[in-house]
PQR file with spaces between the fields and no chain letter, atoms N, CA, C, O and H, PARSE charges and radii, in Angstrom:
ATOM       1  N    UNK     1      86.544  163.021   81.433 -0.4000 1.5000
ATOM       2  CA   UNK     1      85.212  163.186   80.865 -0.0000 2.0000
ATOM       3  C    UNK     1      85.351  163.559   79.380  0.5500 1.7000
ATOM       4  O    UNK     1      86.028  164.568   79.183 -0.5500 1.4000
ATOM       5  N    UNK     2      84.832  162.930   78.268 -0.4000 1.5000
ATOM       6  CA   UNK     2      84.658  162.962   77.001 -0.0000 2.0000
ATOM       7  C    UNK     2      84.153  164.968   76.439  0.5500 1.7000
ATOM       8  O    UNK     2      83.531  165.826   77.067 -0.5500 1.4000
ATOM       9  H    UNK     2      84.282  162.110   78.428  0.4000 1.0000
ATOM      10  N    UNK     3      84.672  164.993   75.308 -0.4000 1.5000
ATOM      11  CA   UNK     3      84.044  166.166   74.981 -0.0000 2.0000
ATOM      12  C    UNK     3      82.396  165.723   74.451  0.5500 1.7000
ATOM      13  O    UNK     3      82.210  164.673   73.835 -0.5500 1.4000
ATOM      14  H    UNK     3      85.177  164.296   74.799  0.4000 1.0000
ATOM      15  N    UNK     4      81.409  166.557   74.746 -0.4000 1.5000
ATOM      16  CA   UNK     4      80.410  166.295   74.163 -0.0000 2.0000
ATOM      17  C    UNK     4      80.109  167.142   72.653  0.5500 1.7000
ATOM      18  O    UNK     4      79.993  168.360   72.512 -0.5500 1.4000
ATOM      19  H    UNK     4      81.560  167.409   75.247  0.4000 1.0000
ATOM      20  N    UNK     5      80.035  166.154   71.680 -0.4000 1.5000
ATOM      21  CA   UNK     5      79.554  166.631   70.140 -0.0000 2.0000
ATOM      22  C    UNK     5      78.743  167.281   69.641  0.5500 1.7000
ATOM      23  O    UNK     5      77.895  166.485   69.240 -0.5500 1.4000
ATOM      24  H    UNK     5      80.129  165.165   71.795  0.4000 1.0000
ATOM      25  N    UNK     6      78.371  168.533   69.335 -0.4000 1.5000
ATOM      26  CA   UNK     6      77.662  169.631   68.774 -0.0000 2.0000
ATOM      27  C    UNK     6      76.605  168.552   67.964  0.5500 1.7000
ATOM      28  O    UNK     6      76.970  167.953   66.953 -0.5500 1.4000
ATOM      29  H    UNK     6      79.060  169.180   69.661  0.4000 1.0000
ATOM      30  N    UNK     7      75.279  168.397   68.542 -0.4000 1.5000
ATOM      31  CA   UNK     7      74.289  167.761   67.615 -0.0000 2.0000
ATOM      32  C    UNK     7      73.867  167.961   66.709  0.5500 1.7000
ATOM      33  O    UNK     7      73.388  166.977   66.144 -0.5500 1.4000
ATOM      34  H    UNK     7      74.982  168.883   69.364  0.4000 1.0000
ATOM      35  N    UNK     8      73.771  169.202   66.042 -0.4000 1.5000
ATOM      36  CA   UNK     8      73.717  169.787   65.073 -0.0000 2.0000
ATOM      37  C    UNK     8      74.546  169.132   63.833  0.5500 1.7000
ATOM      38  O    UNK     8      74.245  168.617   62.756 -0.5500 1.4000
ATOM      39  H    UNK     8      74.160  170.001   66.501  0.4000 1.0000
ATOM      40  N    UNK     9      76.017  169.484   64.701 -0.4000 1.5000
ATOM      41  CA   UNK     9      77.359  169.037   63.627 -0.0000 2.0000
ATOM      42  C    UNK     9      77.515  167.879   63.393  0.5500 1.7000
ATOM      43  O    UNK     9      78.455  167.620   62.642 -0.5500 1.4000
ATOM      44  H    UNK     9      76.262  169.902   65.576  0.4000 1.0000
ATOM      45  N    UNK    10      76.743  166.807   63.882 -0.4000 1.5000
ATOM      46  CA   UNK    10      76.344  165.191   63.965 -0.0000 2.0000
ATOM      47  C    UNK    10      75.496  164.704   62.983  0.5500 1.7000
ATOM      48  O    UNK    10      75.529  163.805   62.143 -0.5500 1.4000
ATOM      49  H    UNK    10      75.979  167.018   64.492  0.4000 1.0000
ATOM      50  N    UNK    11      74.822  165.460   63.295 -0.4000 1.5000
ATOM      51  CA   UNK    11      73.448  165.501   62.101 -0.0000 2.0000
ATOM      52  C    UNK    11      73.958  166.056   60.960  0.5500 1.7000
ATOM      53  O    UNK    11      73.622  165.329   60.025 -0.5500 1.4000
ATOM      54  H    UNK    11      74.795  166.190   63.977  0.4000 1.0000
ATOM      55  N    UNK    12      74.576  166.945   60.591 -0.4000 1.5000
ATOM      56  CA   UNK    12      75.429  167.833   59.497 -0.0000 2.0000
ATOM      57  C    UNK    12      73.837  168.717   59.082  0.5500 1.7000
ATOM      58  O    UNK    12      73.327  168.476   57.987 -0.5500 1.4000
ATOM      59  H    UNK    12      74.849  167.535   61.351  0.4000 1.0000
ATOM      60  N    UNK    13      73.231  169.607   59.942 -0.4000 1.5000
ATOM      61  CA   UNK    13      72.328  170.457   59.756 -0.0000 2.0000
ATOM      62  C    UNK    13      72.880  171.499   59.583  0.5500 1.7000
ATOM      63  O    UNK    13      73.562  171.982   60.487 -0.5500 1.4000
ATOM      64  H    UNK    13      73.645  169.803   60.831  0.4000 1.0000
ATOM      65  N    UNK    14      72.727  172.146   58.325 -0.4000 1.5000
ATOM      66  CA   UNK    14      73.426  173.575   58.008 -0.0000 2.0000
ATOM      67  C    UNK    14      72.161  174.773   58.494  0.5500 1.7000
ATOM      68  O    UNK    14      72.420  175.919   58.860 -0.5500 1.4000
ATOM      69  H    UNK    14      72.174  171.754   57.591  0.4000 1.0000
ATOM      70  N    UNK    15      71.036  174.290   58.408 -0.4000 1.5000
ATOM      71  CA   UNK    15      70.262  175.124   59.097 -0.0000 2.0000
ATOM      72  C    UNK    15      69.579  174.675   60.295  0.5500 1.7000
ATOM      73  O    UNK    15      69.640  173.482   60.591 -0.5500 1.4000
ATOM      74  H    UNK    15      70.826  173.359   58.111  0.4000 1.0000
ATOM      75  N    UNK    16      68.736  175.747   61.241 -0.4000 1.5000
ATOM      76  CA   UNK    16      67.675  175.271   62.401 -0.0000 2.0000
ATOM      77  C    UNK    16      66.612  176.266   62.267  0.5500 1.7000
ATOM      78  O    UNK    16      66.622  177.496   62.287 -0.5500 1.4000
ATOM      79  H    UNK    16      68.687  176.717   61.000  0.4000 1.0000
ATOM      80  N    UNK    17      65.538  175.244   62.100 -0.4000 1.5000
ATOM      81  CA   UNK    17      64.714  175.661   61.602 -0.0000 2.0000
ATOM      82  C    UNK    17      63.618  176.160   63.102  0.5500 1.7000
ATOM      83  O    UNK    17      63.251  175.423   64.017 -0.5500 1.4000
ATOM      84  H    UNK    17      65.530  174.244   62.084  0.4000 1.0000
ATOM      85  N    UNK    18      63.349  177.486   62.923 -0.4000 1.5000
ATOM      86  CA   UNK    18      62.439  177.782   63.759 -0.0000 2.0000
ATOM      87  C    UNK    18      61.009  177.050   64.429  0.5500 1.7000
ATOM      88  O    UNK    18      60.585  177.008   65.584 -0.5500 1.4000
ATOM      89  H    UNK    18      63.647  178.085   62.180  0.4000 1.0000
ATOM      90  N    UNK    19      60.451  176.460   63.031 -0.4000 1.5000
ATOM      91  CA   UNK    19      59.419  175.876   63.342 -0.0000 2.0000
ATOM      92  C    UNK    19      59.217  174.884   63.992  0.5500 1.7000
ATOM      93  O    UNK    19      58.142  174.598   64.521 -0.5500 1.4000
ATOM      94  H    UNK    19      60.796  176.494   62.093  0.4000 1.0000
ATOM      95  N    UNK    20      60.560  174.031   64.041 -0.4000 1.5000
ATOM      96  CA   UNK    20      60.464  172.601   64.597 -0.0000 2.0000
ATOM      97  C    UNK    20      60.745  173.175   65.913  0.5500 1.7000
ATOM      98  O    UNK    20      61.845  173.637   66.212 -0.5500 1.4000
ATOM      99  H    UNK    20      61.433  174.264   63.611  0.4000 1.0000
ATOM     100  N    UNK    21      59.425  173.128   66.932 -0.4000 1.5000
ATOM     101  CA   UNK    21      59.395  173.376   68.037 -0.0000 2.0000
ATOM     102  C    UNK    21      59.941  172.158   68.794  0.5500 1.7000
ATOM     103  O    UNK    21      61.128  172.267   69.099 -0.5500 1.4000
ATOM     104  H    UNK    21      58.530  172.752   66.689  0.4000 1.0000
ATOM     105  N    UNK    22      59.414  171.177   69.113 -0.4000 1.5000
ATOM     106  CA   UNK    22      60.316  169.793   69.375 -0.0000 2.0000
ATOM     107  C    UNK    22      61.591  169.960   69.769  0.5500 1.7000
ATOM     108  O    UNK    22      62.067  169.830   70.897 -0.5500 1.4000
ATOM     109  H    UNK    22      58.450  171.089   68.866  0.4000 1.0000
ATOM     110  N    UNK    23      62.290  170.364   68.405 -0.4000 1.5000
ATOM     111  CA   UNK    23      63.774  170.278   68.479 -0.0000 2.0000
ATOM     112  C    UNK    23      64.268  171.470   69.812  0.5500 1.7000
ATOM     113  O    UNK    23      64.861  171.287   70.875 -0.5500 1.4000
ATOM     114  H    UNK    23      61.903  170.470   67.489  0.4000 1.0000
ATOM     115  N    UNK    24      63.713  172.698   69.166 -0.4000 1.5000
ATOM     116  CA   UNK    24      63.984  173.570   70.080 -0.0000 2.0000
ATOM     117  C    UNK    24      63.999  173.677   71.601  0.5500 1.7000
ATOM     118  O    UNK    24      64.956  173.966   72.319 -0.5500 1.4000
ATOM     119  H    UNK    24      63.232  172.847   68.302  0.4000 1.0000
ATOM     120  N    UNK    25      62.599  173.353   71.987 -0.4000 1.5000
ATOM     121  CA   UNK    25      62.209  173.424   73.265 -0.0000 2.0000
ATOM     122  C    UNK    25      63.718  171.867   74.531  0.5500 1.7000
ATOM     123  O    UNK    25      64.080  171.671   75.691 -0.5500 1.4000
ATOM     124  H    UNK    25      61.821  173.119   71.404  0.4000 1.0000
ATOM     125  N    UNK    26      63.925  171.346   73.222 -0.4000 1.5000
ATOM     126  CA   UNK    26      64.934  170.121   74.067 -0.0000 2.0000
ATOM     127  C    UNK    26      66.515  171.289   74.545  0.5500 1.7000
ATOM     128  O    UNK    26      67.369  171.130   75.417 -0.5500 1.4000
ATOM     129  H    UNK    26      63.631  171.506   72.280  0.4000 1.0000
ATOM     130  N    UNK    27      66.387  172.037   73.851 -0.4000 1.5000
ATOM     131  CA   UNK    27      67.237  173.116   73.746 -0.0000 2.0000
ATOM     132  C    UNK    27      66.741  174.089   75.029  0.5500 1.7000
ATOM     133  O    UNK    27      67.752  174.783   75.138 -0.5500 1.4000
ATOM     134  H    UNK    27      65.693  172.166   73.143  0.4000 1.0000
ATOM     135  N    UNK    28      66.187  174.380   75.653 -0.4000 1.5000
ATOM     136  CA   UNK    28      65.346  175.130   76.817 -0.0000 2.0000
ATOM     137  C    UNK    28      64.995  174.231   78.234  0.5500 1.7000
ATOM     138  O    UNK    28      64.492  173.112   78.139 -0.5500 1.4000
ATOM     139  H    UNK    28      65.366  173.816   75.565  0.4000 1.0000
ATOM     140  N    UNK    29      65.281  174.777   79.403 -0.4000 1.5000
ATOM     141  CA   UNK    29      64.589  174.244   80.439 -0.0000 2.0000
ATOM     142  C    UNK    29      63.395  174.753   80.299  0.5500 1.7000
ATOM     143  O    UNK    29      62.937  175.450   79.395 -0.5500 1.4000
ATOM     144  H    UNK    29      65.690  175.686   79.480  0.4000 1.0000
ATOM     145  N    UNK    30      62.652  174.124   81.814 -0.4000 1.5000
ATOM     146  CA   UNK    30      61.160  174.200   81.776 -0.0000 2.0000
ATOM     147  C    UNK    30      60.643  175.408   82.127  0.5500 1.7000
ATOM     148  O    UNK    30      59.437  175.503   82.356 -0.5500 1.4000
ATOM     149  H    UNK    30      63.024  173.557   82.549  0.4000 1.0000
ATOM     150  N    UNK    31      61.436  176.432   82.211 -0.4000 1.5000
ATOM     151  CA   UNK    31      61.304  178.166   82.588 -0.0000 2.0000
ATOM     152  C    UNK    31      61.208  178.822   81.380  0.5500 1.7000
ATOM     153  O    UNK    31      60.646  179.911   81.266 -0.5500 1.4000
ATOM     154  H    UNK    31      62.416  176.355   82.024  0.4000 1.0000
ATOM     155  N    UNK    32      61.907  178.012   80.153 -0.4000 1.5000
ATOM     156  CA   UNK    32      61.941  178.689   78.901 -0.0000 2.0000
ATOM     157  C    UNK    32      63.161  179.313   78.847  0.5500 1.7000
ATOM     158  O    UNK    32      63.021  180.226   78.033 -0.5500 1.4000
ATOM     159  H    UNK    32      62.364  177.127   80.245  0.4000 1.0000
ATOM     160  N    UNK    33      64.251  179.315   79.261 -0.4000 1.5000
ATOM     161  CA   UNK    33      65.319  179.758   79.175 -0.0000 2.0000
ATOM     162  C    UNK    33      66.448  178.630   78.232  0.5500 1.7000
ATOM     163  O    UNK    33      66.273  177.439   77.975 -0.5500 1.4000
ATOM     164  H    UNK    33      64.365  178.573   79.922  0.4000 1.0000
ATOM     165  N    UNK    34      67.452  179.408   77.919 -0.4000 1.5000
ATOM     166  CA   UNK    34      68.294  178.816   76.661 -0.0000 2.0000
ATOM     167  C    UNK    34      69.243  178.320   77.338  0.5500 1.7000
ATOM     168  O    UNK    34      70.027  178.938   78.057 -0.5500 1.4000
ATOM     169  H    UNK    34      67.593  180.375   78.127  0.4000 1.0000
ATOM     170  N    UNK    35      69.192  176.822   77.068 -0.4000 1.5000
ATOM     171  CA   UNK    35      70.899  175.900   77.836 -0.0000 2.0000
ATOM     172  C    UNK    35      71.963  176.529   77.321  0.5500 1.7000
ATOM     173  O    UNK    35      72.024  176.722   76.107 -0.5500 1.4000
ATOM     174  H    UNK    35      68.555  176.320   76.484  0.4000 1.0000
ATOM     175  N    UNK    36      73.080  176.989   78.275 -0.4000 1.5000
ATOM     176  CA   UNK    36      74.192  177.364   77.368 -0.0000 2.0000
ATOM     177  C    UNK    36      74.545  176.132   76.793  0.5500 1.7000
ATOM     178  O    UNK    36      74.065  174.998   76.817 -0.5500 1.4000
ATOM     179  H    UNK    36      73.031  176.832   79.262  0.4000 1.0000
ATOM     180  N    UNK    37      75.882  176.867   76.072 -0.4000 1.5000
ATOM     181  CA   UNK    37      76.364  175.587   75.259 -0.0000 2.0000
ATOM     182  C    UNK    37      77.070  174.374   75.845  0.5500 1.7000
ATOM     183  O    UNK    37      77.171  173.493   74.992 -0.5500 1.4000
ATOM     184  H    UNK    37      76.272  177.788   76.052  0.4000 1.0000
ATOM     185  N    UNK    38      77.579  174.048   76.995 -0.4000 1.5000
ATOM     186  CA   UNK    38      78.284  173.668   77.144 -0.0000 2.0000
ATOM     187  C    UNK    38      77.040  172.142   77.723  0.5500 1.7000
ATOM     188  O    UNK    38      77.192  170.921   77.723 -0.5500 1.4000
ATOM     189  H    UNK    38      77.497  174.764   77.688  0.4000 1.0000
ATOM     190  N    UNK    39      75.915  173.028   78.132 -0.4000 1.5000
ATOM     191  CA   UNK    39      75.047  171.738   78.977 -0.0000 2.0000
ATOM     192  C    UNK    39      74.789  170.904   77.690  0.5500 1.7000
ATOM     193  O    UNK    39      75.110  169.764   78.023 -0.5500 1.4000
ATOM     194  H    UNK    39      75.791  174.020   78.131  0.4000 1.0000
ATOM     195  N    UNK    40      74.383  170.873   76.411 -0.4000 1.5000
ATOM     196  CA   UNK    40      74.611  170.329   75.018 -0.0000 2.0000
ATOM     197  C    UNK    40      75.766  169.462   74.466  0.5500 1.7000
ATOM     198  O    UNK    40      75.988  168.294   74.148 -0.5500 1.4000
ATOM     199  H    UNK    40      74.123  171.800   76.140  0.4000 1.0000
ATOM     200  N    UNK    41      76.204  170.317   74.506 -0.4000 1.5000
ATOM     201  CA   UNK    41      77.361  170.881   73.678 -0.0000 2.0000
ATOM     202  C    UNK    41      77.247  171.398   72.429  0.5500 1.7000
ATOM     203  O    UNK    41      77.640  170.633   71.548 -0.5500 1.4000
ATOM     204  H    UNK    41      76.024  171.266   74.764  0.4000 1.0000
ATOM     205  N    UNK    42      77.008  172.011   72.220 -0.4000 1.5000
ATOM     206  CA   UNK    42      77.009  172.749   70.917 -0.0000 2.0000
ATOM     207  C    UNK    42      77.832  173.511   71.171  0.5500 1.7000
ATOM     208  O    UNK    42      78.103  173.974   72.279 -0.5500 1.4000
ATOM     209  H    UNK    42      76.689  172.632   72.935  0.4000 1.0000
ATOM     210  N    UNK    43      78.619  173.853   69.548 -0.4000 1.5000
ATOM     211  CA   UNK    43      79.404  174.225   68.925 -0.0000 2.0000
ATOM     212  C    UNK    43      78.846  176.043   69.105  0.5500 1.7000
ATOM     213  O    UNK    43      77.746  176.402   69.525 -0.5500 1.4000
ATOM     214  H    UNK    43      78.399  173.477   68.648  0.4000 1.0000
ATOM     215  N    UNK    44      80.076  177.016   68.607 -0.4000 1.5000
ATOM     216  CA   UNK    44      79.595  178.263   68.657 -0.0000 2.0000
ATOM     217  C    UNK    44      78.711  178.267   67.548  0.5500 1.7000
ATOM     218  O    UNK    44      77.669  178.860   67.828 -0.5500 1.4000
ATOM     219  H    UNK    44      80.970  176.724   68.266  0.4000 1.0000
ATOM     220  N    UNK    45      78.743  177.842   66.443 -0.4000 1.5000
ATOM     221  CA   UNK    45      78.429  178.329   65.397 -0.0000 2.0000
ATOM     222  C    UNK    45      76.346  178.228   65.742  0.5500 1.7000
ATOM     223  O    UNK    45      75.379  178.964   65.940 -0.5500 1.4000
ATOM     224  H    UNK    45      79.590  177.361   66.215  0.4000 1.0000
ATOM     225  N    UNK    46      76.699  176.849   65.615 -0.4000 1.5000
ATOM     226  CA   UNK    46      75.261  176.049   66.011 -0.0000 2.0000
ATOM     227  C    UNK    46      74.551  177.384   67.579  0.5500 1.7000
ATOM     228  O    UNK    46      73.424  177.875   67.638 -0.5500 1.4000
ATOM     229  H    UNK    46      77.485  176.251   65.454  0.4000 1.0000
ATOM     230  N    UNK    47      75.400  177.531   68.307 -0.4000 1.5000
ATOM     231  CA   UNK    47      74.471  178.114   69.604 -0.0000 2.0000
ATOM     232  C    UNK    47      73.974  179.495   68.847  0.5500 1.7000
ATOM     233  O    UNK    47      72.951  180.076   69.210 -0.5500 1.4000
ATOM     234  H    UNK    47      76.316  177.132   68.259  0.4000 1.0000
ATOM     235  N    UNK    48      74.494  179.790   68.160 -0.4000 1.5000
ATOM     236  CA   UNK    48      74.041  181.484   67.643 -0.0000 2.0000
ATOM     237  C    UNK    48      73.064  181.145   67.131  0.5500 1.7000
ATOM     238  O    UNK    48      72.028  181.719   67.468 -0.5500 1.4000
ATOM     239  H    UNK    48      75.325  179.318   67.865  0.4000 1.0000
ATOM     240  N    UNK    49      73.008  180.061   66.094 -0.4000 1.5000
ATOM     241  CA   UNK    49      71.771  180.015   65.490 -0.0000 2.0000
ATOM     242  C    UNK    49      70.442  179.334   65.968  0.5500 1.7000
ATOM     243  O    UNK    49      69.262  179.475   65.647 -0.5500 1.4000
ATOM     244  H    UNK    49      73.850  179.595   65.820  0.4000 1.0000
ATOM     245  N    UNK    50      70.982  178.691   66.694 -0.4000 1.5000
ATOM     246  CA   UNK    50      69.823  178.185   67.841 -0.0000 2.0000
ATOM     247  C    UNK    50      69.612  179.213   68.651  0.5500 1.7000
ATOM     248  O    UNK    50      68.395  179.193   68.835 -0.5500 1.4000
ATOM     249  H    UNK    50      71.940  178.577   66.955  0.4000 1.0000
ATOM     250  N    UNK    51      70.054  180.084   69.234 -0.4000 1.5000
ATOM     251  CA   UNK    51      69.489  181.083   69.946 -0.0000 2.0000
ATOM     252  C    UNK    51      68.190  181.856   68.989  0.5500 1.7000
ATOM     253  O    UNK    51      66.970  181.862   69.155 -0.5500 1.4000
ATOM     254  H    UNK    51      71.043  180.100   69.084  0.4000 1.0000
ATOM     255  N    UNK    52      69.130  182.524   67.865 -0.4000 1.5000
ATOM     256  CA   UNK    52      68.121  183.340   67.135 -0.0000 2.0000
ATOM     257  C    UNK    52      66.598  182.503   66.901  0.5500 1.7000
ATOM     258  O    UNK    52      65.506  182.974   67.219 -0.5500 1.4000
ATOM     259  H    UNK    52      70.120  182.519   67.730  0.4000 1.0000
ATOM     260  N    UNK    53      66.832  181.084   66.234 -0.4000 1.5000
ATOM     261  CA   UNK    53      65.658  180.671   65.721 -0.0000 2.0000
ATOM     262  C    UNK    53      64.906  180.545   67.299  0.5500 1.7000
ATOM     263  O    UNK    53      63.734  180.900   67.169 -0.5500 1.4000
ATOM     264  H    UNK    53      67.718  180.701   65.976  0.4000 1.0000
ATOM     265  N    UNK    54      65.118  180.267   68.323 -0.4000 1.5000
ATOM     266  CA   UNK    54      64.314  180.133   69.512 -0.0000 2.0000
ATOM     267  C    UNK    54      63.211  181.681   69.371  0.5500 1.7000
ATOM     268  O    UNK    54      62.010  181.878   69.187 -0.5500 1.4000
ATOM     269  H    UNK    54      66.069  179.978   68.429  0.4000 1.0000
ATOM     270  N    UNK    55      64.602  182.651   69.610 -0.4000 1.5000
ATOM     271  CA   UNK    55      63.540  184.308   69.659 -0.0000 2.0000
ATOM     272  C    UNK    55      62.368  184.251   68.743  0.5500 1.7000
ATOM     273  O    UNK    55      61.206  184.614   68.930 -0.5500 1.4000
ATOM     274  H    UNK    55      65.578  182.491   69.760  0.4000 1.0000
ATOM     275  N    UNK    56      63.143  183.524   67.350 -0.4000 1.5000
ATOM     276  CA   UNK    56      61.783  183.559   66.358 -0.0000 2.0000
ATOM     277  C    UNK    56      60.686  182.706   66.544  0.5500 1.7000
ATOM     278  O    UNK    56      59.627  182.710   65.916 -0.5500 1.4000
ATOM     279  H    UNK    56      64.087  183.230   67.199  0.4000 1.0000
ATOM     280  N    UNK    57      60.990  182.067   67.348 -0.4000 1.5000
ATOM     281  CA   UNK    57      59.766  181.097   67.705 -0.0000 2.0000
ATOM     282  C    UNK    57      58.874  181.409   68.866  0.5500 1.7000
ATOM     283  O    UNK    57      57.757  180.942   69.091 -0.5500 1.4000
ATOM     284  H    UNK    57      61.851  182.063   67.858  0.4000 1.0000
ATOM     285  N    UNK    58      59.602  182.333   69.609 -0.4000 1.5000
ATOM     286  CA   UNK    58      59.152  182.992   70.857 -0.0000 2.0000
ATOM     287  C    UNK    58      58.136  184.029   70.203  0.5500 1.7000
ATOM     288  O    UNK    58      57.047  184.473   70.565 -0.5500 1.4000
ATOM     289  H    UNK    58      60.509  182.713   69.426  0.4000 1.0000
ATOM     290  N    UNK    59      58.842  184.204   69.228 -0.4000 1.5000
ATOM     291  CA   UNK    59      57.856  185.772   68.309 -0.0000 2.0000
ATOM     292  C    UNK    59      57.037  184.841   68.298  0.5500 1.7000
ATOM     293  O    UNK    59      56.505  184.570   69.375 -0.5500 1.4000
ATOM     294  H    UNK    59      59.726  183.842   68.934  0.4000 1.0000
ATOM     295  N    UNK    60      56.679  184.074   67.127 -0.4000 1.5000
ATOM     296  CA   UNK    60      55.790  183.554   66.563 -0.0000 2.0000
ATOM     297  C    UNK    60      54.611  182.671   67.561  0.5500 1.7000
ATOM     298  O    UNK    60      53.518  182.177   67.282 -0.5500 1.4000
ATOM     299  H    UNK    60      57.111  184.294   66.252  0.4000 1.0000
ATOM     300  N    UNK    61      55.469  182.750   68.933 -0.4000 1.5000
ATOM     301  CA   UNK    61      54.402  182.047   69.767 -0.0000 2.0000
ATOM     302  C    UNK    61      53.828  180.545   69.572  0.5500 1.7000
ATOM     303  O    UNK    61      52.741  179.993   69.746 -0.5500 1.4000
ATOM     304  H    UNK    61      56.356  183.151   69.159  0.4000 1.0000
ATOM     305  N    UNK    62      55.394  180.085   69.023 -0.4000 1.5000
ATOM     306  CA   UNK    62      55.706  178.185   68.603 -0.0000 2.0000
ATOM     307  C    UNK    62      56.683  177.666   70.136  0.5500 1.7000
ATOM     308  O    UNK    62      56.874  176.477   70.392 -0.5500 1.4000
ATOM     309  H    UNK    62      56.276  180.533   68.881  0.4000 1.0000
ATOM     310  N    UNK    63      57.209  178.817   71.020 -0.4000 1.5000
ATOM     311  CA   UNK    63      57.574  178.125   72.415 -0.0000 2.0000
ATOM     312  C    UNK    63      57.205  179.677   73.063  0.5500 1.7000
ATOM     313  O    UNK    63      57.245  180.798   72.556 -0.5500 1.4000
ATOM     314  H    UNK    63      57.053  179.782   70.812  0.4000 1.0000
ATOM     315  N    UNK    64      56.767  179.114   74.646 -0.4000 1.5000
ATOM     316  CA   UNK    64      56.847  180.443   75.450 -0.0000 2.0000
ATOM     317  C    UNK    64      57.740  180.964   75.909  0.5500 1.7000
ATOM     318  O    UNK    64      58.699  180.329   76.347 -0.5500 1.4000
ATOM     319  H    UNK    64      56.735  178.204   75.059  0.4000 1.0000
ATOM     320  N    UNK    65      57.660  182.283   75.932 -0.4000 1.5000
ATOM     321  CA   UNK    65      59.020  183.380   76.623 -0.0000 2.0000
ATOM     322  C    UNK    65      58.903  182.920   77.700  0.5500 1.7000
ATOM     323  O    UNK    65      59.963  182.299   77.618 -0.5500 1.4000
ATOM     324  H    UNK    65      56.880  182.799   75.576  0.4000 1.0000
ATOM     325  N    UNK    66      58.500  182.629   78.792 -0.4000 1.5000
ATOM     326  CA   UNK    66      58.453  182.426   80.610 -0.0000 2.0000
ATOM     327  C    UNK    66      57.253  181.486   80.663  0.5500 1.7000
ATOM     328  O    UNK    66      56.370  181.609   79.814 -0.5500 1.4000
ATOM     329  H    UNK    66      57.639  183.133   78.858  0.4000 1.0000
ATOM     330  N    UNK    67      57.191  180.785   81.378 -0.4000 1.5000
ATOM     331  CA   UNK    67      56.980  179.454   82.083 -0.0000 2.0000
ATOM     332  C    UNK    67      56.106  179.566   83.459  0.5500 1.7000
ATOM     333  O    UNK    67      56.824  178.893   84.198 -0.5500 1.4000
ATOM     334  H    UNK    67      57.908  180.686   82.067  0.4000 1.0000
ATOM     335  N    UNK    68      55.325  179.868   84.039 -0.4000 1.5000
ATOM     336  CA   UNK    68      55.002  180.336   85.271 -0.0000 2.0000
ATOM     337  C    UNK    68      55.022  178.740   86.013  0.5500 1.7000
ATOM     338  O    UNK    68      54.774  178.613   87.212 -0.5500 1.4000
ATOM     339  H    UNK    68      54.741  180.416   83.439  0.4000 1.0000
């Protein structure tokens, strides 16, 4: 089985931007919870910062914390 490529590091995105909900939520199942990295693949660098910008979007109420 192939390694799978950090999309981020594909794209050569040095940042992730909170707002782009889109992007994010592809990053989340339908509970609202965060894919680890490996279901992706993303890179460490990329998962830290995709984690954080998610919380900030969770703040900001651009994706939901829980899913009922």
């Amino acid at each position: 089985m192939e390694k799978k490529v950090c999309h981020f590091c594909s794209e050569k995105m040095d940042k992730i931007d909170y707002k782009n909900a889109y992007l994010l939520r592809h990053f989340m199942n339908s509970q609202g919870k965060i894919y680890p990295p490996k279901r992706h693949g993303t890179c460490t660098k990329h998962q830290r910062m995709l984690a954080k910008a998610i919380k900030r979007a969770r703040t900001m109420a651009l994706v939901p914390f829980v899913v009922k």
